[in-house]
N, CA and C atoms as a LAMMPS dump frame, in Angstrom:
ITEM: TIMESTEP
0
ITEM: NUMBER OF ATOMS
516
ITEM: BOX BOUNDS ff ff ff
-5.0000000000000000e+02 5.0000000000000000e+02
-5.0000000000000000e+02 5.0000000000000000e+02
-5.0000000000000000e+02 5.0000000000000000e+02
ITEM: ATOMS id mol type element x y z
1 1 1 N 0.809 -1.214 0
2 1 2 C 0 0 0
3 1 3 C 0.847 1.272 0
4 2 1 N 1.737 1.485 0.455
5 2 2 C 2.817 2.631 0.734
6 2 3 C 3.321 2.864 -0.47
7 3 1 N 3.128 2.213 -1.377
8 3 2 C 4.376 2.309 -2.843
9 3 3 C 3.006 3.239 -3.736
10 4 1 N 1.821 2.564 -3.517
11 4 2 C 0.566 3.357 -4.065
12 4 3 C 0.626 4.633 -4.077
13 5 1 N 0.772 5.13 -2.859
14 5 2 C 0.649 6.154 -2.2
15 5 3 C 1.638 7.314 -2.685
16 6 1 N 2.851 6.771 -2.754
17 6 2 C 4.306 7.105 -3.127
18 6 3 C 3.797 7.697 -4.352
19 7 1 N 3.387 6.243 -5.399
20 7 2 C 2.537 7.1 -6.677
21 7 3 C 1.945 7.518 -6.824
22 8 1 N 0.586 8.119 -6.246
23 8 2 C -0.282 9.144 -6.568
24 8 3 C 0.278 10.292 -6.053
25 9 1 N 0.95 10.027 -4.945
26 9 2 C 1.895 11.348 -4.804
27 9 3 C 2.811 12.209 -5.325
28 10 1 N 3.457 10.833 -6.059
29 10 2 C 4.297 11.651 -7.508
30 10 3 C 3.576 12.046 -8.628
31 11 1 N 2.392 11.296 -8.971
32 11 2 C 1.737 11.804 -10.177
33 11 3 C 1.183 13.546 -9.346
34 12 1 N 0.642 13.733 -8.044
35 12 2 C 0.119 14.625 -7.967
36 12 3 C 1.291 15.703 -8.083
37 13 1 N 2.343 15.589 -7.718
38 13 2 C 3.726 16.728 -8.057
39 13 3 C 3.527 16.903 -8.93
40 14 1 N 3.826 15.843 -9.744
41 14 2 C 4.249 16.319 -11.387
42 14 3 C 3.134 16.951 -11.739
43 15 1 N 1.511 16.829 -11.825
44 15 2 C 0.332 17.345 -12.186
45 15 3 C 0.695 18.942 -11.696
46 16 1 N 0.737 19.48 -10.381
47 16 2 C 1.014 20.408 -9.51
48 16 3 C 2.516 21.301 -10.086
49 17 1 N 3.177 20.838 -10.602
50 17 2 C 4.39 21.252 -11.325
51 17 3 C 3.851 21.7 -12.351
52 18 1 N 2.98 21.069 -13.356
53 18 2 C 2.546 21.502 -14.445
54 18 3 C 1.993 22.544 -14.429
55 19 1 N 1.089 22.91 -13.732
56 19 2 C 0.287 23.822 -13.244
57 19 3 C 0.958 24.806 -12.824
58 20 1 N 1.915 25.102 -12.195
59 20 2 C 2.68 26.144 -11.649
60 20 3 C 3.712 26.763 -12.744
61 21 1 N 3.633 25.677 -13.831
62 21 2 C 4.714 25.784 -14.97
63 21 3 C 3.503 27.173 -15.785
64 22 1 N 2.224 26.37 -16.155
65 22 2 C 1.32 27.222 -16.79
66 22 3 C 1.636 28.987 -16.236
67 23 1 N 0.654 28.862 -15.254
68 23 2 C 0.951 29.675 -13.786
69 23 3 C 1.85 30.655 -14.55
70 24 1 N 3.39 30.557 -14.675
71 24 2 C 4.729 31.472 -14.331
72 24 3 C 4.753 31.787 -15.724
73 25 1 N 4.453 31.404 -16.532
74 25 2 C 4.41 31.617 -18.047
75 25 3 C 3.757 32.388 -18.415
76 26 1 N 2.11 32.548 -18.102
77 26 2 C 1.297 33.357 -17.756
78 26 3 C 1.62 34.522 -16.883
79 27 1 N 2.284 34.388 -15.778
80 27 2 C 2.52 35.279 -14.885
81 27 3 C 1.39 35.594 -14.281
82 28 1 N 0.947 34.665 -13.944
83 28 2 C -0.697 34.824 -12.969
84 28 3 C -0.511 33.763 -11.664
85 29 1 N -0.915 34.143 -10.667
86 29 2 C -1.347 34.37 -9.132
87 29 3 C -2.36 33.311 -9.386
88 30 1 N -2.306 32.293 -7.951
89 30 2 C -3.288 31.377 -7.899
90 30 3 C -3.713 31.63 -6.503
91 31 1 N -5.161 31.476 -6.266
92 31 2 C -5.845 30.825 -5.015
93 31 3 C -6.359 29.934 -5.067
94 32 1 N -7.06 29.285 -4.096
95 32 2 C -7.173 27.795 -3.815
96 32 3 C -8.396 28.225 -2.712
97 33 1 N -9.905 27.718 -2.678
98 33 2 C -10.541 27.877 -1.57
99 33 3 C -11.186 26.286 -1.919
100 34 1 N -11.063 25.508 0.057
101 34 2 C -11.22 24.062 -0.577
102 34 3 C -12.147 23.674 1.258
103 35 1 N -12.865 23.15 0.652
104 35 2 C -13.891 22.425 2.132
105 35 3 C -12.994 21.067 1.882
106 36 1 N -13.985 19.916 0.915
107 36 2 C -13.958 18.533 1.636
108 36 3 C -12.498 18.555 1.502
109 37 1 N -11.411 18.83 0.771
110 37 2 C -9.917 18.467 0.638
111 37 3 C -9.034 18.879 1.602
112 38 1 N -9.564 19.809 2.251
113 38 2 C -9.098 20.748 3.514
114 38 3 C -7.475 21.078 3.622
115 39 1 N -7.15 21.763 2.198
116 39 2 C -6.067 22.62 1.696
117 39 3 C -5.24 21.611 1.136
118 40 1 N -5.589 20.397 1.215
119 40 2 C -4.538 20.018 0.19
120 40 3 C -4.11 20.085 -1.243
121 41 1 N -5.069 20.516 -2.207
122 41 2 C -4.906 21.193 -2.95
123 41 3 C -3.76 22.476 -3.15
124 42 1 N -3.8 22.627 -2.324
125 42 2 C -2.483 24.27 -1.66
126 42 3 C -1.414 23.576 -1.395
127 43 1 N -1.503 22.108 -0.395
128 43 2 C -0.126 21.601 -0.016
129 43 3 C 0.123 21.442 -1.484
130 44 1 N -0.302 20.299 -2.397
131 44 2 C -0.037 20.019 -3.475
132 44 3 C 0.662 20.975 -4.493
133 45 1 N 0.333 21.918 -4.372
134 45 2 C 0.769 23.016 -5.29
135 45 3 C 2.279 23.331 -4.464
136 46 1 N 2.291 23.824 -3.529
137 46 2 C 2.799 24.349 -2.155
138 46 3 C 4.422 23.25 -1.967
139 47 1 N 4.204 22.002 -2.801
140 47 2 C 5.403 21.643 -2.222
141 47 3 C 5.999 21.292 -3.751
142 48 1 N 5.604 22.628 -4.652
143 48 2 C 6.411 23.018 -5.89
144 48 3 C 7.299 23.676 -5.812
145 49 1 N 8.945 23.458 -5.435
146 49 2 C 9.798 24.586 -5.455
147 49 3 C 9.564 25.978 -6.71
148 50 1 N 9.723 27.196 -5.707
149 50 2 C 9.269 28.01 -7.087
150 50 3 C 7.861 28.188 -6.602
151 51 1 N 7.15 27.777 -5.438
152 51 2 C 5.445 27.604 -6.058
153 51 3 C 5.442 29.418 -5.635
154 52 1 N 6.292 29.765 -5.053
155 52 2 C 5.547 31.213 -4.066
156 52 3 C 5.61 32.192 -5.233
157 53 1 N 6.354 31.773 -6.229
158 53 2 C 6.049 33.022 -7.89
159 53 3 C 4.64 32.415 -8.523
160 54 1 N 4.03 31.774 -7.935
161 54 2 C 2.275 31.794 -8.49
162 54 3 C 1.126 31.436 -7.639
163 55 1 N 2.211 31.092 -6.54
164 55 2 C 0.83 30.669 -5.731
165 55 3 C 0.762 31.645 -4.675
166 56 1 N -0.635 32.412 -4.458
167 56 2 C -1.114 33.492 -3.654
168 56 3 C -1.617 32.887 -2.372
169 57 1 N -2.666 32.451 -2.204
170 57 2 C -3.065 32.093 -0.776
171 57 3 C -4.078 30.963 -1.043
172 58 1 N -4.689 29.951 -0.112
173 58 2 C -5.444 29.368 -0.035
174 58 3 C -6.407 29.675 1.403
175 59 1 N -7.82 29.248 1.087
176 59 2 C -8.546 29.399 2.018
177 59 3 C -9.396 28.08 2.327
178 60 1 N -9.514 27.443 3.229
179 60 2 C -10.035 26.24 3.629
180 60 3 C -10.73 26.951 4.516
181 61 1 N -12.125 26.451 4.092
182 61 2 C -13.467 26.774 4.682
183 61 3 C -14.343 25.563 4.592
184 62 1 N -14.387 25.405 5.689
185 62 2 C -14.71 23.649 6.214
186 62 3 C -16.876 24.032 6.392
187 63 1 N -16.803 24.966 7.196
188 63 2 C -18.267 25.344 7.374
189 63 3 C -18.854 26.254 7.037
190 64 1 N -20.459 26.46 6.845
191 64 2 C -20.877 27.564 6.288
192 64 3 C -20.856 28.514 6.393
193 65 1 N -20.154 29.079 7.665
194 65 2 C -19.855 30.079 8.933
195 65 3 C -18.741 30.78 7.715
196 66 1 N -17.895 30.022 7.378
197 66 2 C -16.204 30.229 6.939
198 66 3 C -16.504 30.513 5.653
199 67 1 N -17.783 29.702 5.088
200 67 2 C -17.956 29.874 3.31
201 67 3 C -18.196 31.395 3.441
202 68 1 N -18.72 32.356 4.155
203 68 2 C -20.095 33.378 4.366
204 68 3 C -18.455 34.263 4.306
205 69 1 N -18.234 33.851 5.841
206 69 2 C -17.372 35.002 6.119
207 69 3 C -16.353 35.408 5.098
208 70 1 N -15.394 34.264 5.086
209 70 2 C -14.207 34.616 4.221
210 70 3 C -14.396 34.512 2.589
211 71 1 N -15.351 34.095 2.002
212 71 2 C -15.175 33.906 0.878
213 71 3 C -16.599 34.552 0.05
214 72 1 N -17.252 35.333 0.855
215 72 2 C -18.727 35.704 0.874
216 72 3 C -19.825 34.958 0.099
217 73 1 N -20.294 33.689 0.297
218 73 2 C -20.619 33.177 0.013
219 73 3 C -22.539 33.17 0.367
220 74 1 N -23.593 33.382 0.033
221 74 2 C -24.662 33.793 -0.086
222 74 3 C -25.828 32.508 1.091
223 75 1 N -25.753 33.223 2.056
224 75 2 C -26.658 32.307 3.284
225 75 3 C -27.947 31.342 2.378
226 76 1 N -28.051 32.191 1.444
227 76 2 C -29.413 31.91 0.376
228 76 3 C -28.77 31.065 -0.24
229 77 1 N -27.778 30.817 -0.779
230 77 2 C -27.135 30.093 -1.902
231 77 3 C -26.972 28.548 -0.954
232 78 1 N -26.373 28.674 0.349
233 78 2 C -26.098 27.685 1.215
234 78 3 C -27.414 27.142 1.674
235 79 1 N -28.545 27.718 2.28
236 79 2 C -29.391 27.217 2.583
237 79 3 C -30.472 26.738 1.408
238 80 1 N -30.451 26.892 -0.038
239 80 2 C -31.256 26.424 -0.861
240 80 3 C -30.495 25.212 -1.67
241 81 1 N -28.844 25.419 -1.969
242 81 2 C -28.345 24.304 -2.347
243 81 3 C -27.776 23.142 -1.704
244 82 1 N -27.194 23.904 -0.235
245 82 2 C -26.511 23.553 0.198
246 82 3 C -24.694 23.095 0.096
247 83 1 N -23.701 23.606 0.936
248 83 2 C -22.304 23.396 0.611
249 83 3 C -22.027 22.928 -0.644
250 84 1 N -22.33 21.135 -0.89
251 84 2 C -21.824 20.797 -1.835
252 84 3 C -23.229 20.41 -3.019
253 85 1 N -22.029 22.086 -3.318
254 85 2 C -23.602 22.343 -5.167
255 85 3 C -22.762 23.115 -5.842
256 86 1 N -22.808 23.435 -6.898
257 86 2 C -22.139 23.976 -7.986
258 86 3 C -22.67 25.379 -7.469
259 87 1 N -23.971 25.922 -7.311
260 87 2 C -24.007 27.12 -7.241
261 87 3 C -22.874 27.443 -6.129
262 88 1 N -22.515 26.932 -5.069
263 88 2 C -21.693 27.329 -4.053
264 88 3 C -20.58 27.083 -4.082
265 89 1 N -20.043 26.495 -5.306
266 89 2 C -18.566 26.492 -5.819
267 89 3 C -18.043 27.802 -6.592
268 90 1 N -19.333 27.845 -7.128
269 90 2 C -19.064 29.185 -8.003
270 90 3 C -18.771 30.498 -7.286
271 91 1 N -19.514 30.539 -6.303
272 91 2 C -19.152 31.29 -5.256
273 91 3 C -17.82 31.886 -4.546
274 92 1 N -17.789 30.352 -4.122
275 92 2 C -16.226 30.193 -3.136
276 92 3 C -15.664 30.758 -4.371
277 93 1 N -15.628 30.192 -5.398
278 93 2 C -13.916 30.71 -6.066
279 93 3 C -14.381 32.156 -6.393
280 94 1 N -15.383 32.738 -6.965
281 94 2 C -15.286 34.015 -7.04
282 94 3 C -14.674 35.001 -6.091
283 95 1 N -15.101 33.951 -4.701
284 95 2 C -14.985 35.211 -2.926
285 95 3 C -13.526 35.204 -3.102
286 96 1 N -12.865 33.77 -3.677
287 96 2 C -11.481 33.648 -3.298
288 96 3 C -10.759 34.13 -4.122
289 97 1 N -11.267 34.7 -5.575
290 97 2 C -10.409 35.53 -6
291 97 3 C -10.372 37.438 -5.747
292 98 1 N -11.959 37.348 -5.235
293 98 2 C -12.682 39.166 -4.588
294 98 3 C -11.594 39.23 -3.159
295 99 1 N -11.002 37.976 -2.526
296 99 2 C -10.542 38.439 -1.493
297 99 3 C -9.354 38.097 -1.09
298 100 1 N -8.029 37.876 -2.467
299 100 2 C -7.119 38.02 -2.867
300 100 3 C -6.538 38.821 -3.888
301 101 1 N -5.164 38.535 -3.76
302 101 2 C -4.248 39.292 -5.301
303 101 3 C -4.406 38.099 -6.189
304 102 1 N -4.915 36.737 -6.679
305 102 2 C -4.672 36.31 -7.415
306 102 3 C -5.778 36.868 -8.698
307 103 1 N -5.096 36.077 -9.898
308 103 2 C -6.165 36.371 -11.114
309 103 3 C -6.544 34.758 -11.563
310 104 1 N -6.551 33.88 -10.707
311 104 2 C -7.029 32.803 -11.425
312 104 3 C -7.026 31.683 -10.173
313 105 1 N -8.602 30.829 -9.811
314 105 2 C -8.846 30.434 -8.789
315 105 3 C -9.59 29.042 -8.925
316 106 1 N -9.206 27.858 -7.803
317 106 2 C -9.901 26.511 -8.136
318 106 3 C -10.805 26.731 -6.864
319 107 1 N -11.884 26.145 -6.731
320 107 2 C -12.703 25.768 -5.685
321 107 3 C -13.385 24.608 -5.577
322 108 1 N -13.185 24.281 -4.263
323 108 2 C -14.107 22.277 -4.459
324 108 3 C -14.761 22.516 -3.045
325 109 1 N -15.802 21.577 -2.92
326 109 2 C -16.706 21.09 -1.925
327 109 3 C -17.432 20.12 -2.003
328 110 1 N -17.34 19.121 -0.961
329 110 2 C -17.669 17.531 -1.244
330 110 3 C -18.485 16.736 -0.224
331 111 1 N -18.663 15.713 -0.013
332 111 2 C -18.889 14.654 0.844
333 111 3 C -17.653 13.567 0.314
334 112 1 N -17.156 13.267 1.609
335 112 2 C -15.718 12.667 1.267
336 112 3 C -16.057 11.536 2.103
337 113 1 N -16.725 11.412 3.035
338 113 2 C -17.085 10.314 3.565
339 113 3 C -16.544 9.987 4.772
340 114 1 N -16.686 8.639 5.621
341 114 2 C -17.669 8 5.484
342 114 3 C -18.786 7.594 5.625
343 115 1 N -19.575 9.389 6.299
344 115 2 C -20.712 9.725 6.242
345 115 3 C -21.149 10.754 5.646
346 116 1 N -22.183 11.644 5.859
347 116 2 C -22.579 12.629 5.125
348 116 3 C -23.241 12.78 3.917
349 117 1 N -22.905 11.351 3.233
350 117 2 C -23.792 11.014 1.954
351 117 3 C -25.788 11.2 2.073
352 118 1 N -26.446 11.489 1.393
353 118 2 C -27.487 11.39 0.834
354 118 3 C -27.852 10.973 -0.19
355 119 1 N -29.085 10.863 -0.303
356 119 2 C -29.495 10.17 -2.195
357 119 3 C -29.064 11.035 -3
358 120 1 N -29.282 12.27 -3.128
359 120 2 C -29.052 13.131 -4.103
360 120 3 C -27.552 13.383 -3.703
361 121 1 N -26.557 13.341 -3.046
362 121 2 C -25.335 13.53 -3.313
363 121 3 C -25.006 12.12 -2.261
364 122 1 N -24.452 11.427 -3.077
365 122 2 C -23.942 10.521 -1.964
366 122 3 C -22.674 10.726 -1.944
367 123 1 N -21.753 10.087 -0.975
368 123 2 C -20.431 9.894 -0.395
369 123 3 C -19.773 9.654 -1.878
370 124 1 N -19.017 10.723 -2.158
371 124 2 C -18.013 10.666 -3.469
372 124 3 C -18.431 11.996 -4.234
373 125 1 N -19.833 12.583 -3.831
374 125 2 C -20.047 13.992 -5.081
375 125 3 C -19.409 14.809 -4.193
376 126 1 N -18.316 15.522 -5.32
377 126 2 C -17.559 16.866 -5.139
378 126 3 C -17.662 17.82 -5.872
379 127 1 N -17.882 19.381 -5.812
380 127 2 C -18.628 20.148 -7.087
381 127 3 C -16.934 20.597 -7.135
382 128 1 N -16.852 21.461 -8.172
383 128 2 C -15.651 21.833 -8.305
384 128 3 C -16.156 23.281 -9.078
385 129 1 N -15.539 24.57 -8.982
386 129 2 C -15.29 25.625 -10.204
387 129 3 C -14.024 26.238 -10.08
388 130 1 N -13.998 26.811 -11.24
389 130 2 C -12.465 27.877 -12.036
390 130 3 C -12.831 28.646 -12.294
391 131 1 N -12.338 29.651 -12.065
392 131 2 C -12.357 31.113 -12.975
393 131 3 C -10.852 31.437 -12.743
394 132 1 N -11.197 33.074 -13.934
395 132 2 C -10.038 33.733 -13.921
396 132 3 C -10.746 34.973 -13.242
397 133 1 N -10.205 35.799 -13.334
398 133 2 C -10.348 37.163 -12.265
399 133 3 C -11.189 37.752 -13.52
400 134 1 N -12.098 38.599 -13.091
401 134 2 C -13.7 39.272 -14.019
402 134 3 C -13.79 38.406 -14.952
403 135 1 N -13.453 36.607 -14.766
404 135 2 C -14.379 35.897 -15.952
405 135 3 C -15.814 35.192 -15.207
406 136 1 N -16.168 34.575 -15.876
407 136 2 C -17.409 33.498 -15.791
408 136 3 C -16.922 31.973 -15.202
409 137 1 N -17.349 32.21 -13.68
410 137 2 C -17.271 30.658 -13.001
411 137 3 C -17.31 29.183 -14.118
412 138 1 N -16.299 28.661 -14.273
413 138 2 C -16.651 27.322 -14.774
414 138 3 C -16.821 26.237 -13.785
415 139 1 N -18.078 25.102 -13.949
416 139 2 C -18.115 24.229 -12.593
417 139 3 C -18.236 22.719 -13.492
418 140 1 N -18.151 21.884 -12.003
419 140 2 C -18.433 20.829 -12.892
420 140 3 C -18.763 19.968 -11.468
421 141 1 N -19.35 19.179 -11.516
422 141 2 C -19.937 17.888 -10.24
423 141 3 C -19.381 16.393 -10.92
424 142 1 N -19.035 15.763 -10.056
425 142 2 C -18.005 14.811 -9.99
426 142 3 C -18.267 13.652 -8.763
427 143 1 N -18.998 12.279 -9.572
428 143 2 C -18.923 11.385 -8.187
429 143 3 C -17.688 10.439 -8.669
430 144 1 N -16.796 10.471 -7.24
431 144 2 C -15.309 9.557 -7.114
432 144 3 C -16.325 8.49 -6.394
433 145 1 N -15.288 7.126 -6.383
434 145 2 C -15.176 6.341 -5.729
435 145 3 C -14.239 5.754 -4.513
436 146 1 N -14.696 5.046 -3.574
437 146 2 C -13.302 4.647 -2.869
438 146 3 C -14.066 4.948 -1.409
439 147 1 N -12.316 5.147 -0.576
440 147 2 C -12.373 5.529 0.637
441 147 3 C -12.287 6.909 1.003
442 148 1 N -12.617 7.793 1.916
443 148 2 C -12.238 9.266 2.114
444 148 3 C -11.047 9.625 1.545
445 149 1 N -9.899 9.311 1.998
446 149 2 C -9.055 9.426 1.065
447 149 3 C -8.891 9.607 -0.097
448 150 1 N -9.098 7.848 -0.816
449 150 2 C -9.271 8.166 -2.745
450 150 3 C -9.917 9.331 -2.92
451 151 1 N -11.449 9.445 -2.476
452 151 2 C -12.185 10.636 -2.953
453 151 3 C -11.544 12.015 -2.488
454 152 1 N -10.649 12.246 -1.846
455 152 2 C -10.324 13.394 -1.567
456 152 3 C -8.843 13.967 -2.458
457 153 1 N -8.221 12.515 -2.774
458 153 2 C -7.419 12.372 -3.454
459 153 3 C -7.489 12.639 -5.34
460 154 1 N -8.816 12.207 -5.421
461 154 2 C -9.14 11.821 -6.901
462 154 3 C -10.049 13.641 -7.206
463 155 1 N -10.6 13.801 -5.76
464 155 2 C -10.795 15.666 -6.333
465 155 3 C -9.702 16.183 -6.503
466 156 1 N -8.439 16.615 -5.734
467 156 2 C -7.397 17.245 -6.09
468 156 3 C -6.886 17.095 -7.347
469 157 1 N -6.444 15.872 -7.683
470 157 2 C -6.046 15.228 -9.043
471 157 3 C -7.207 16.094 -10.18
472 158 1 N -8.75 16.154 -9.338
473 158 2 C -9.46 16.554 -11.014
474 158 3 C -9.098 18.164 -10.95
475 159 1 N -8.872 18.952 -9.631
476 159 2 C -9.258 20.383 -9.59
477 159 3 C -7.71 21.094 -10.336
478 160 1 N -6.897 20.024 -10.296
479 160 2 C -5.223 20.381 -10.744
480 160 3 C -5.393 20.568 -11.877
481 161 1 N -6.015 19.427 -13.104
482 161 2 C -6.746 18.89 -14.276
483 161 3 C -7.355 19.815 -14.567
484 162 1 N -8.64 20.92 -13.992
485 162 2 C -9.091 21.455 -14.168
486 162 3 C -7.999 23.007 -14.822
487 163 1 N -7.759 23.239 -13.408
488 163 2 C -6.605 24.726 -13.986
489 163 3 C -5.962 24.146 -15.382
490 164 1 N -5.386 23.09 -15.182
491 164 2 C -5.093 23.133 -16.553
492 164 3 C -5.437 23.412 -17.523
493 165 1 N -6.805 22.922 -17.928
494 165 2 C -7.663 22.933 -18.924
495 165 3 C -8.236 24.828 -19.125
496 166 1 N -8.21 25.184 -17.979
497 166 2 C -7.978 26.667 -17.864
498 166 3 C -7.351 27.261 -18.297
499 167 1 N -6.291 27.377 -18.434
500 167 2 C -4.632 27.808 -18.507
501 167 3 C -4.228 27.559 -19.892
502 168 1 N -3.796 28.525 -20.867
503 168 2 C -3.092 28.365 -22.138
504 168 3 C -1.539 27.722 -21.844
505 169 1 N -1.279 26.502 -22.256
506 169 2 C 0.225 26.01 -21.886
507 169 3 C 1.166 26.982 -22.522
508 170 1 N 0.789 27.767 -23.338
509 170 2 C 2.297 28.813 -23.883
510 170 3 C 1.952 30.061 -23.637
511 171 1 N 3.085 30.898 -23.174
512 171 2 C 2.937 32.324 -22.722
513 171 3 C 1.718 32.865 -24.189
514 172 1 N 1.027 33.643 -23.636
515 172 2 C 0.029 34.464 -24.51
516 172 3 C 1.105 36.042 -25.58
């Protein structure tokens, strides 16, 4: 099991390298606002030598208290969708780029398990969005499989995936 681990850990560098490669080429600033992953997304990035020329701040906001405050996230938006919904992804990353220097931002929120599931989101749905600074939230909902872990593991892996797909790989 440890050698597993070893490898998703290296695939997540190298993914996280890539990203920071985009990042410096661009010359754009990243934030990170993350519930179910609870900043690892940030470590991930974070243990890119070099990461502090693109990476700005992360905000881990575990409760709705933290979505509201730090990332201004809409009591209405939380109490009609609830945490993990796309409308409230879209959110977080907007707050997290309104309440940083970055220009380009991932956001996730999940049920990671191994409770918390419901019918309509069971244990594995994680919403995810991107933007860039004054663009249009991109989101997407995502059921993983596995243990808390995998699923917390297999969001980071998609939200890394995501910036990418964001991000022009050659300077503009």
């Amino acid at each position: 099991m440890p050698n597993k681990h070893r490898a998703d850990d290296s695939a997540l560098f190298e993914l996280a390298a890539r990203v920071g490669e985009a990042l410096k080429a661009q010359g754009l600033m990243l934030a990170t606002a993350e519930s179910c992953t609870g900043g690892w997304i940030a470590q991930a990035l974070t243990a890119v030598p070099g990461s502090s020329n693109w990476f700005e701040r992360g905000f881990v906001t575990y409760t709705y208290i933290s979505k509201r405050e730090m990332l201004g996230v809409s009591q209405d938006t939380l109490s009609t969708h609830g945490a993990v919904s796309e409308p409230t992804v879209r959110e977080m990353v907007t707050g997290a780029l309104a309440n940083s220097h970055a220009q380009i931002a991932v956001s996730v929120s999940g049920t990671a398990g191994p409770a918390g599931g419901t019918p309509d989101k069971p244990v594995g749905t994680v919403c995810f969005a991107w933007s860039i600074k004054n663009g249009e939230p991109k989101s997407a909902l995502k059921r993983f499989t596995g243990d808390r872990e995998a699923v917390r593991r297999q969001a980071v892996h998609f939200a890394l995936e995501g910036l990418l797909g964001l991000l022009p790989t050659t300077p503009a």
